[in-house]
C-alpha atoms as an extended CHARMM CRD file, in Angstrom:
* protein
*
       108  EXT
         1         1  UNK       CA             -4.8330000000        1.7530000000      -18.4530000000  PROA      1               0.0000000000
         2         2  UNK       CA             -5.2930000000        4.8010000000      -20.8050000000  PROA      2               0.0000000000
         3         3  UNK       CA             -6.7600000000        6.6640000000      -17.8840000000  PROA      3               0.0000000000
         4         4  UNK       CA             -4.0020000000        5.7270000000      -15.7480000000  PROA      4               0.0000000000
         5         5  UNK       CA             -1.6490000000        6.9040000000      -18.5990000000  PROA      5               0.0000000000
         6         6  UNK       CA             -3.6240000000       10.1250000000      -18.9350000000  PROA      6               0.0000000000
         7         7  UNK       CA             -2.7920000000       10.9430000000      -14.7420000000  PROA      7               0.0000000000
         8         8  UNK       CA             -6.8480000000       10.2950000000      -13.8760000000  PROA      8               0.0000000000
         9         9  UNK       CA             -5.7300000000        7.9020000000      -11.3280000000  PROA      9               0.0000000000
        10        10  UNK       CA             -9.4160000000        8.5100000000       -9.2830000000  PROA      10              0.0000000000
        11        11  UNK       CA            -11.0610000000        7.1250000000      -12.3720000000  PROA      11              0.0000000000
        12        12  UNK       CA             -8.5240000000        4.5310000000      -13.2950000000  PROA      12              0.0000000000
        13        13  UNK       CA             -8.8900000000        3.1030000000       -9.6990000000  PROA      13              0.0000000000
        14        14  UNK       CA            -13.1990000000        2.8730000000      -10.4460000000  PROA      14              0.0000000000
        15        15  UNK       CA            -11.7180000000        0.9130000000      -13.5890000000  PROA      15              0.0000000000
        16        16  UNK       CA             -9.5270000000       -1.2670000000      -11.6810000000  PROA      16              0.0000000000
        17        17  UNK       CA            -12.1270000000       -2.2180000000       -9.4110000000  PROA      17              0.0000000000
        18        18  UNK       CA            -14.8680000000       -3.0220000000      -11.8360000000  PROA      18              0.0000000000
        19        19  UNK       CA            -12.5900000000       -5.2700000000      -14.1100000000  PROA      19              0.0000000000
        20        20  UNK       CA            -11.9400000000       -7.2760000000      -10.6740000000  PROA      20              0.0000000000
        21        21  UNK       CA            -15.3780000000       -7.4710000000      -10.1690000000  PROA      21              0.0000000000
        22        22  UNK       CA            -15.8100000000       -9.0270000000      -13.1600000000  PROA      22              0.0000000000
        23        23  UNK       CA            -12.9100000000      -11.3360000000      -13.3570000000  PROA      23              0.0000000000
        24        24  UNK       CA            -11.2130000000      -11.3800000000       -9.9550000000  PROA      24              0.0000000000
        25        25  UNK       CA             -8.3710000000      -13.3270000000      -11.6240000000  PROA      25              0.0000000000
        26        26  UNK       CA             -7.0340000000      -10.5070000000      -13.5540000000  PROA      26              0.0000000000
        27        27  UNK       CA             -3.9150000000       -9.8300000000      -12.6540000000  PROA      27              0.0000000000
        28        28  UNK       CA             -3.2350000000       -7.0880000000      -14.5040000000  PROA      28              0.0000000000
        29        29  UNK       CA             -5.8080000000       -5.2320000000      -12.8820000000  PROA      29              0.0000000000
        30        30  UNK       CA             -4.7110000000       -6.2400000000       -9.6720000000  PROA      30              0.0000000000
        31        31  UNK       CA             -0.7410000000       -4.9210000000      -10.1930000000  PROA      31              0.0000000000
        32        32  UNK       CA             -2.6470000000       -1.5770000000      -11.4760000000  PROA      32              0.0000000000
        33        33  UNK       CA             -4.6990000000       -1.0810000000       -8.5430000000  PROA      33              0.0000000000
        34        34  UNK       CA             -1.8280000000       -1.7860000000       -5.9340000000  PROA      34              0.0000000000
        35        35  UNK       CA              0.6900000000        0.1490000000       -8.4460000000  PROA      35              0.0000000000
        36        36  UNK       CA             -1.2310000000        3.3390000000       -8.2620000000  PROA      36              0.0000000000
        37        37  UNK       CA             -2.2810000000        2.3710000000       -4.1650000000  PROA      37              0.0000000000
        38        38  UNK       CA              1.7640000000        2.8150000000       -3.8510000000  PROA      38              0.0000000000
        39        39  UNK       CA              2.1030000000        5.5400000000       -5.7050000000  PROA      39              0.0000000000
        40        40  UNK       CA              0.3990000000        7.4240000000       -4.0920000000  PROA      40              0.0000000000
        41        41  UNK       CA              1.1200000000        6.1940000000       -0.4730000000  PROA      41              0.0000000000
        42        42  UNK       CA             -1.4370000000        4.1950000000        0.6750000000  PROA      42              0.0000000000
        43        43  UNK       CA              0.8780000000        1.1270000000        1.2810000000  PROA      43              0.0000000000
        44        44  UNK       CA             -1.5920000000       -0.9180000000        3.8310000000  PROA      44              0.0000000000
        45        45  UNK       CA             -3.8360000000       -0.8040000000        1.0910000000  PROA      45              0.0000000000
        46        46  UNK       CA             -1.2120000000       -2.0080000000       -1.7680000000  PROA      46              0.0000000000
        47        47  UNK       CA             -0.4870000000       -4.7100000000        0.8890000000  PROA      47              0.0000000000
        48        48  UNK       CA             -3.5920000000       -5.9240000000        1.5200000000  PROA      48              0.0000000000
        49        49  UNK       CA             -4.5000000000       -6.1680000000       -2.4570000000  PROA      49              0.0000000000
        50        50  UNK       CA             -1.0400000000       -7.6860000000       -2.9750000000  PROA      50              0.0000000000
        51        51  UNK       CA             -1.5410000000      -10.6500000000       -0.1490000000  PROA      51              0.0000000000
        52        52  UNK       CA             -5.1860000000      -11.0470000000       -0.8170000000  PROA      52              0.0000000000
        53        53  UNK       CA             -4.4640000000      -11.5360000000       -4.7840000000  PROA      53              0.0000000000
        54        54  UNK       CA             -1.5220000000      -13.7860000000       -3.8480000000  PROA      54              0.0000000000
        55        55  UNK       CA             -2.7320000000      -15.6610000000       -1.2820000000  PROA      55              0.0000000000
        56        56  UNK       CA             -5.4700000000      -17.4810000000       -3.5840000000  PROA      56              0.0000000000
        57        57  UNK       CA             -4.0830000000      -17.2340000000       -7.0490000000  PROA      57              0.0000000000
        58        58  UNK       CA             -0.7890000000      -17.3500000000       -9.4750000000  PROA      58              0.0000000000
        59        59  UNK       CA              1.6020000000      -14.6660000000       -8.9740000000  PROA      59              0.0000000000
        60        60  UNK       CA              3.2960000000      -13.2370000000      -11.9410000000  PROA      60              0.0000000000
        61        61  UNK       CA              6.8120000000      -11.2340000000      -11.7550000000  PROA      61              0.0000000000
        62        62  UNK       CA              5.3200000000       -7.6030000000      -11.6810000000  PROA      62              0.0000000000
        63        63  UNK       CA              2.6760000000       -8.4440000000       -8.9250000000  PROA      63              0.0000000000
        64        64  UNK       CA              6.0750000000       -9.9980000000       -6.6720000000  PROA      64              0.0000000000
        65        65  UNK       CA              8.4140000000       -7.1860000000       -7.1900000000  PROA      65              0.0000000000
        66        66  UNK       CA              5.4280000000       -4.6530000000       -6.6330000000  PROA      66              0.0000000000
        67        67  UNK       CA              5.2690000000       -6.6700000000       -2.8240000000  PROA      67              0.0000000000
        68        68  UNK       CA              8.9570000000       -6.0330000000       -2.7280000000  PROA      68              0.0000000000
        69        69  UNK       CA              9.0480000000       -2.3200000000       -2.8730000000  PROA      69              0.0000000000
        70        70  UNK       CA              5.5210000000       -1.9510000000       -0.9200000000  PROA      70              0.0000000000
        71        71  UNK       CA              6.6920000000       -4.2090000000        2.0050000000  PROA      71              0.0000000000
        72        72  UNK       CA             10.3930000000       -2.2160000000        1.3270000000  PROA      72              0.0000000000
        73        73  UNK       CA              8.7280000000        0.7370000000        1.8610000000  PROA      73              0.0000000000
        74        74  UNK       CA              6.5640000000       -0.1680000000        5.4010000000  PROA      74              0.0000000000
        75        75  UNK       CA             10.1040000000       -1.2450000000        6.6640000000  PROA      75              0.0000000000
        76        76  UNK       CA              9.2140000000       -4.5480000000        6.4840000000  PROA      76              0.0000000000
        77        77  UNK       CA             12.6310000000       -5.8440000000        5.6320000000  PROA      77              0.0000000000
        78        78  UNK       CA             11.5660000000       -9.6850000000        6.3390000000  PROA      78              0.0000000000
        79        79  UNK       CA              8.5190000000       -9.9700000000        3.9980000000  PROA      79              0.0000000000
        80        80  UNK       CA             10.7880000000       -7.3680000000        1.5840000000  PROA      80              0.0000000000
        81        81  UNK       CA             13.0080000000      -10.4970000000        1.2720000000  PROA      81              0.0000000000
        82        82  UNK       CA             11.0290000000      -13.3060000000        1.7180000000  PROA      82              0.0000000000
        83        83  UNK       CA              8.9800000000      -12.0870000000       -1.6840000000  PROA      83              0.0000000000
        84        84  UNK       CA             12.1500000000      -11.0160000000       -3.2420000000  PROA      84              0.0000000000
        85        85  UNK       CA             13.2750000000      -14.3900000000       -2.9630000000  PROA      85              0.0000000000
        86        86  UNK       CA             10.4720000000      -16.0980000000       -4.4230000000  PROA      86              0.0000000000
        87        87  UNK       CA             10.6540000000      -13.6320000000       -7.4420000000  PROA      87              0.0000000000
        88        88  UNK       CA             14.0210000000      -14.7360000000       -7.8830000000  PROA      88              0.0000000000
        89        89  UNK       CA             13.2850000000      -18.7150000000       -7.5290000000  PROA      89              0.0000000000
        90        90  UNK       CA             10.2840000000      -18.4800000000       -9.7100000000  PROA      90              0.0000000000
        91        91  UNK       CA             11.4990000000      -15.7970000000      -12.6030000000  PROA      91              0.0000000000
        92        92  UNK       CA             15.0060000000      -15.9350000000      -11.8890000000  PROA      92              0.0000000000
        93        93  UNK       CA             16.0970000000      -14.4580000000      -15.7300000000  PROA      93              0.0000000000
        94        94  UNK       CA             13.1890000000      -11.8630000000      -15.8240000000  PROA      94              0.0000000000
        95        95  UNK       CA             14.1220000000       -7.9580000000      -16.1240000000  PROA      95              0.0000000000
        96        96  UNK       CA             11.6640000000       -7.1530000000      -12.2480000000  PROA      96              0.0000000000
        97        97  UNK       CA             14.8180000000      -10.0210000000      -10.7920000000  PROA      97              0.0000000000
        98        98  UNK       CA             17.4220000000       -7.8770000000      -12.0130000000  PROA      98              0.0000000000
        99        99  UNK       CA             15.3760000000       -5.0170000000      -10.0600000000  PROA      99              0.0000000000
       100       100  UNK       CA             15.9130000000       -6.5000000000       -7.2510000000  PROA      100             0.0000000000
       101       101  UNK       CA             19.7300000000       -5.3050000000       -6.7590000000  PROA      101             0.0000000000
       102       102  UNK       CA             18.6440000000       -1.6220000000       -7.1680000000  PROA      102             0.0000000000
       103       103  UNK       CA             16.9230000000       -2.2460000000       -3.8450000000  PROA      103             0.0000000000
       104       104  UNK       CA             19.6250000000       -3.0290000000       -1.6730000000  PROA      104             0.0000000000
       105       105  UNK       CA             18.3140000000       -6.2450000000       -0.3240000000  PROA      105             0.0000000000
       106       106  UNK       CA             20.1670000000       -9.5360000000        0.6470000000  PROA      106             0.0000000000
       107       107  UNK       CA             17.5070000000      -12.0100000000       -0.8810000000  PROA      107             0.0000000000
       108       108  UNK       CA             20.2720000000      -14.3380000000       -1.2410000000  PROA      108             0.0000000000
């Protein structure tokens, strides 16, 4: 996290990686990796972290609304929505919810 913080995304990702190596349940490392994967515009590969991570363990708010914008951003409207609605089922009073307006999309 510091060497995300610092800009040394290259290294940050190495970091990433390794603490998922380790404990492929963190989630935190997990949001970080696909977070910086989006940043800088390699959505298939935010997506494919995202789904694998969520297809076999608990989501958490930051890892759903981080789905939202990378499927947002592919022009995937339908999956856009159809994680935007489970972040607002599952942490319907949490600040990444009230996001979810900013987006423009009809979850509802």
């Amino acid at each position: 996290v510091c060497l995300r913080a610092e800009h040394h995304d290259a290294a940050a990702i190495k970091m990433f990686k390794a603490a998922l190596a380790i404990n492929p349940e963190f989630s935190g490392a997990v949001w970080e990796l696909a977070e910086l994967d989006y940043k800088h515009g390699r959505l298939k590969q935010a997506h494919s972290e995202l789904v694998q991570y969520l297809s076999t363990h608990h989501e958490t708010a930051n890892l759903l609304l981080l789905a939202v914008r990378v499927m947002h951003a592919q022009g995937d409207t339908l999956d856009a929505v159809l994680y935007a609605r489970r972040l607002q089922l599952d942490y319907p009073d949490s600040p990444q919810a009230r996001v979810l307006s900013t987006l423009g999309l009809n979850s509802g």
